[in-house]
GUTOR-885979 format. One line per 4 residues: for each residue x, y, z of N, C-alpha, C, O. Coordinates in steps of 0.02 Angstrom, whole numbers, m for minus. Atoms other than C-alpha are relative to their C-alpha. Layout:
% residues N
X/Y/Z/X/Y/Z/X/Y/Z/X/Y/Z ~ ...
This chain:
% residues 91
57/42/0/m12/22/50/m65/35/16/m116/7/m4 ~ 47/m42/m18/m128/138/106/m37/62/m45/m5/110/m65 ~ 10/m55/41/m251/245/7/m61/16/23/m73/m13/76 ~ 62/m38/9/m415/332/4/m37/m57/m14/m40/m76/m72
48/50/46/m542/181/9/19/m52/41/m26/m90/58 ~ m11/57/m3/m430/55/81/35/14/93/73/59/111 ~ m24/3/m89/m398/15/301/66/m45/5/59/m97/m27 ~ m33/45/22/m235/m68/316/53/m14/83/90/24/115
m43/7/m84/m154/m145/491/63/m20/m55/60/m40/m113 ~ m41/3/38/28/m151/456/58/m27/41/60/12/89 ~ m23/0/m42/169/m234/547/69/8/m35/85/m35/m77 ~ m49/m34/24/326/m141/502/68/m55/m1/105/m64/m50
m60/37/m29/459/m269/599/4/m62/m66/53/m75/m101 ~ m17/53/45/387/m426/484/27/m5/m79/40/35/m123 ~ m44/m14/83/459/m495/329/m77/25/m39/m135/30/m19 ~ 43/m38/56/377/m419/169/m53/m55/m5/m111/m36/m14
66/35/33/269/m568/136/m41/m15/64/m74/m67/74 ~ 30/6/m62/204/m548/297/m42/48/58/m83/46/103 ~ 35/m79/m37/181/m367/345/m69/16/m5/m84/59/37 ~ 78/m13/17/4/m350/301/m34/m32/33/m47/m88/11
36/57/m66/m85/m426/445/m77/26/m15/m115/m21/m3 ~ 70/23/34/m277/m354/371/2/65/m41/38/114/m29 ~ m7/m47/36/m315/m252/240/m92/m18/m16/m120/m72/m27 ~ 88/15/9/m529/m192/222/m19/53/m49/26/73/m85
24/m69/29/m624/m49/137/m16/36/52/m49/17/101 ~ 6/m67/m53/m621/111/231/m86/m18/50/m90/m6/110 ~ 54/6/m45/m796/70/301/2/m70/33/m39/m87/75 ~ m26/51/m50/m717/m89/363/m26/m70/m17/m18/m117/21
28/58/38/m800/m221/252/57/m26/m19/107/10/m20 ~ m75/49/14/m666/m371/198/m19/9/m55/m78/7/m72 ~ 2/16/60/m619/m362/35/m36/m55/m47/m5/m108/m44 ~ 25/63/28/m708/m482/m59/52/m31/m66/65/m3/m119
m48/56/66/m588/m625/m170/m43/1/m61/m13/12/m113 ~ 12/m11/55/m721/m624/m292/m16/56/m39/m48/45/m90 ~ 23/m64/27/m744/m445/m344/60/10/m28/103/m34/m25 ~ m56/m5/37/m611/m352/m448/m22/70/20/m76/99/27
14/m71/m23/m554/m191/m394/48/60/m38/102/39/m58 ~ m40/m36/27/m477/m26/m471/68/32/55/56/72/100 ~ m43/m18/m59/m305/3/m371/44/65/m43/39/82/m101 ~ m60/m37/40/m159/129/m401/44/m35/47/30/m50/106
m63/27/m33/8/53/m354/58/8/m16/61/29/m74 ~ m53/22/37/170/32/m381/43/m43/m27/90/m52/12 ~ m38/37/37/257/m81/m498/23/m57/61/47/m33/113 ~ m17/44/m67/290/m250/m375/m37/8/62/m37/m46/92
23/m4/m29/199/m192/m252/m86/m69/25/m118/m82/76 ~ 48/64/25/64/m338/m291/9/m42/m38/14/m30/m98 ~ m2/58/29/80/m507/m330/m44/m4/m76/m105/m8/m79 ~ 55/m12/60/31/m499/m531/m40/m61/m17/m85/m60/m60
76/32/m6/m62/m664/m494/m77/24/23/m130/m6/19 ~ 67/m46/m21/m193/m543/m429/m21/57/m52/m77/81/m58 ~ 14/m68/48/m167/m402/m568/m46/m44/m77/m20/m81/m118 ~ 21/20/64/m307/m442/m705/2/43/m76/m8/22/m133
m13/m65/51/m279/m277/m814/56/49/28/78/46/86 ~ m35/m56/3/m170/m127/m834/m9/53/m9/23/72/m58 ~ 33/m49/44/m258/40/m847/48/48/m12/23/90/m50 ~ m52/m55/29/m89/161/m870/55/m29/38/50/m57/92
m66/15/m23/89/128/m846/25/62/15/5/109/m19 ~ m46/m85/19/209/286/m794/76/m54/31/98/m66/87 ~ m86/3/m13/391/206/m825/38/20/22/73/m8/65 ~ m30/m41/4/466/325/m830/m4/58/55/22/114/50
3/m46/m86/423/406/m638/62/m34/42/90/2/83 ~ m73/14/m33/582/288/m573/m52/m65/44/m107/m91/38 ~ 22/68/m40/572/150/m439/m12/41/61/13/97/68 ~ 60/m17/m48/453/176/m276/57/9/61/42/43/110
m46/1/m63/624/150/m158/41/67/m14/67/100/31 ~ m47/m72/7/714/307/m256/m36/50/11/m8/102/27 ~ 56/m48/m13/568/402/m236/m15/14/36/m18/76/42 ~ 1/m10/m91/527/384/m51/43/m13/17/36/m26/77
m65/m42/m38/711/401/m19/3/61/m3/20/103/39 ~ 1/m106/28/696/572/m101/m46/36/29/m36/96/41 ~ 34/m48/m34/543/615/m16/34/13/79/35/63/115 ~ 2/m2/m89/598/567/159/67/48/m5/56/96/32
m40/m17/m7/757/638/136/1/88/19/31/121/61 ~ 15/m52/22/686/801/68/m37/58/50/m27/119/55 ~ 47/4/m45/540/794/212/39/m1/71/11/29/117 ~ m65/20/m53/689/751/346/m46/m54/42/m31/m113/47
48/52/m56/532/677/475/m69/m18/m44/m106/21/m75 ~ 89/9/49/370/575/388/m23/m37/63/13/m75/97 ~ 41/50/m13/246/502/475/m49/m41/m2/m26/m51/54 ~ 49/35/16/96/385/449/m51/54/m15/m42/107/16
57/m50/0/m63/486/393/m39/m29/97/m38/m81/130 ~ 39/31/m54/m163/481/550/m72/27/m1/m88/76/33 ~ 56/0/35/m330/478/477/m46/m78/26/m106/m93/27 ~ 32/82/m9/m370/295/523/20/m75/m36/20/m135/m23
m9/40/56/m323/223/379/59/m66/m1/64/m121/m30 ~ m55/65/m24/m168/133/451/21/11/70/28/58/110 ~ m20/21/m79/m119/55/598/54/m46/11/63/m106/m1 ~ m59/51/1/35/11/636/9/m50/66/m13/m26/119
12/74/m54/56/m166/757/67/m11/6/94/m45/m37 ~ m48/35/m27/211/m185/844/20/m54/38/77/m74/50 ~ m17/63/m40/200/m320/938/6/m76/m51/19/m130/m25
């Protein structure tokens, strides 16, 4: 969830439609509902009631869970960037 651009509190424990407790622009402004924005993501990762275009597909890179199994595996220890950009909320 986290990229270059985007601040994202995150609470790891909740369910998926829930984990995202705020998400801003790096300088900490709220997203605005009526603007339209250029994201990179992965496939599911966003409700495509929100997706209004498609600017490139890559199919053919696999699914986002085989992929960061392979990194972490590869990596043995990952951890969060610690840049600012996310914050993880355990409580």
């Amino acid at each position: 969830y986290a990229c270059s651009g985007l601040k994202v509190k995150y609470a790891p424990w909740a369910p998926a439609d829930a984990n995202v407790l705020s998400l801003t622009l790096a300088d900490g402004t709220a997203i605005d509902d009526s603007a339209t924005y250029t994201v990179a993501v992965w496939a599911g990762a966003i409700d495509n009631r929100y997706i209004s275009a498609k600017l490139q597909e890559f199919p053919d890179v696999g699914a986002n869970k085989d992929l960061m199994t392979a990194a972490i595996q590869k990596a043995g220890t990952i951890s969060p960037a610690r840049d600012g950009r996310v914050t993880l909320v355990w409580n």
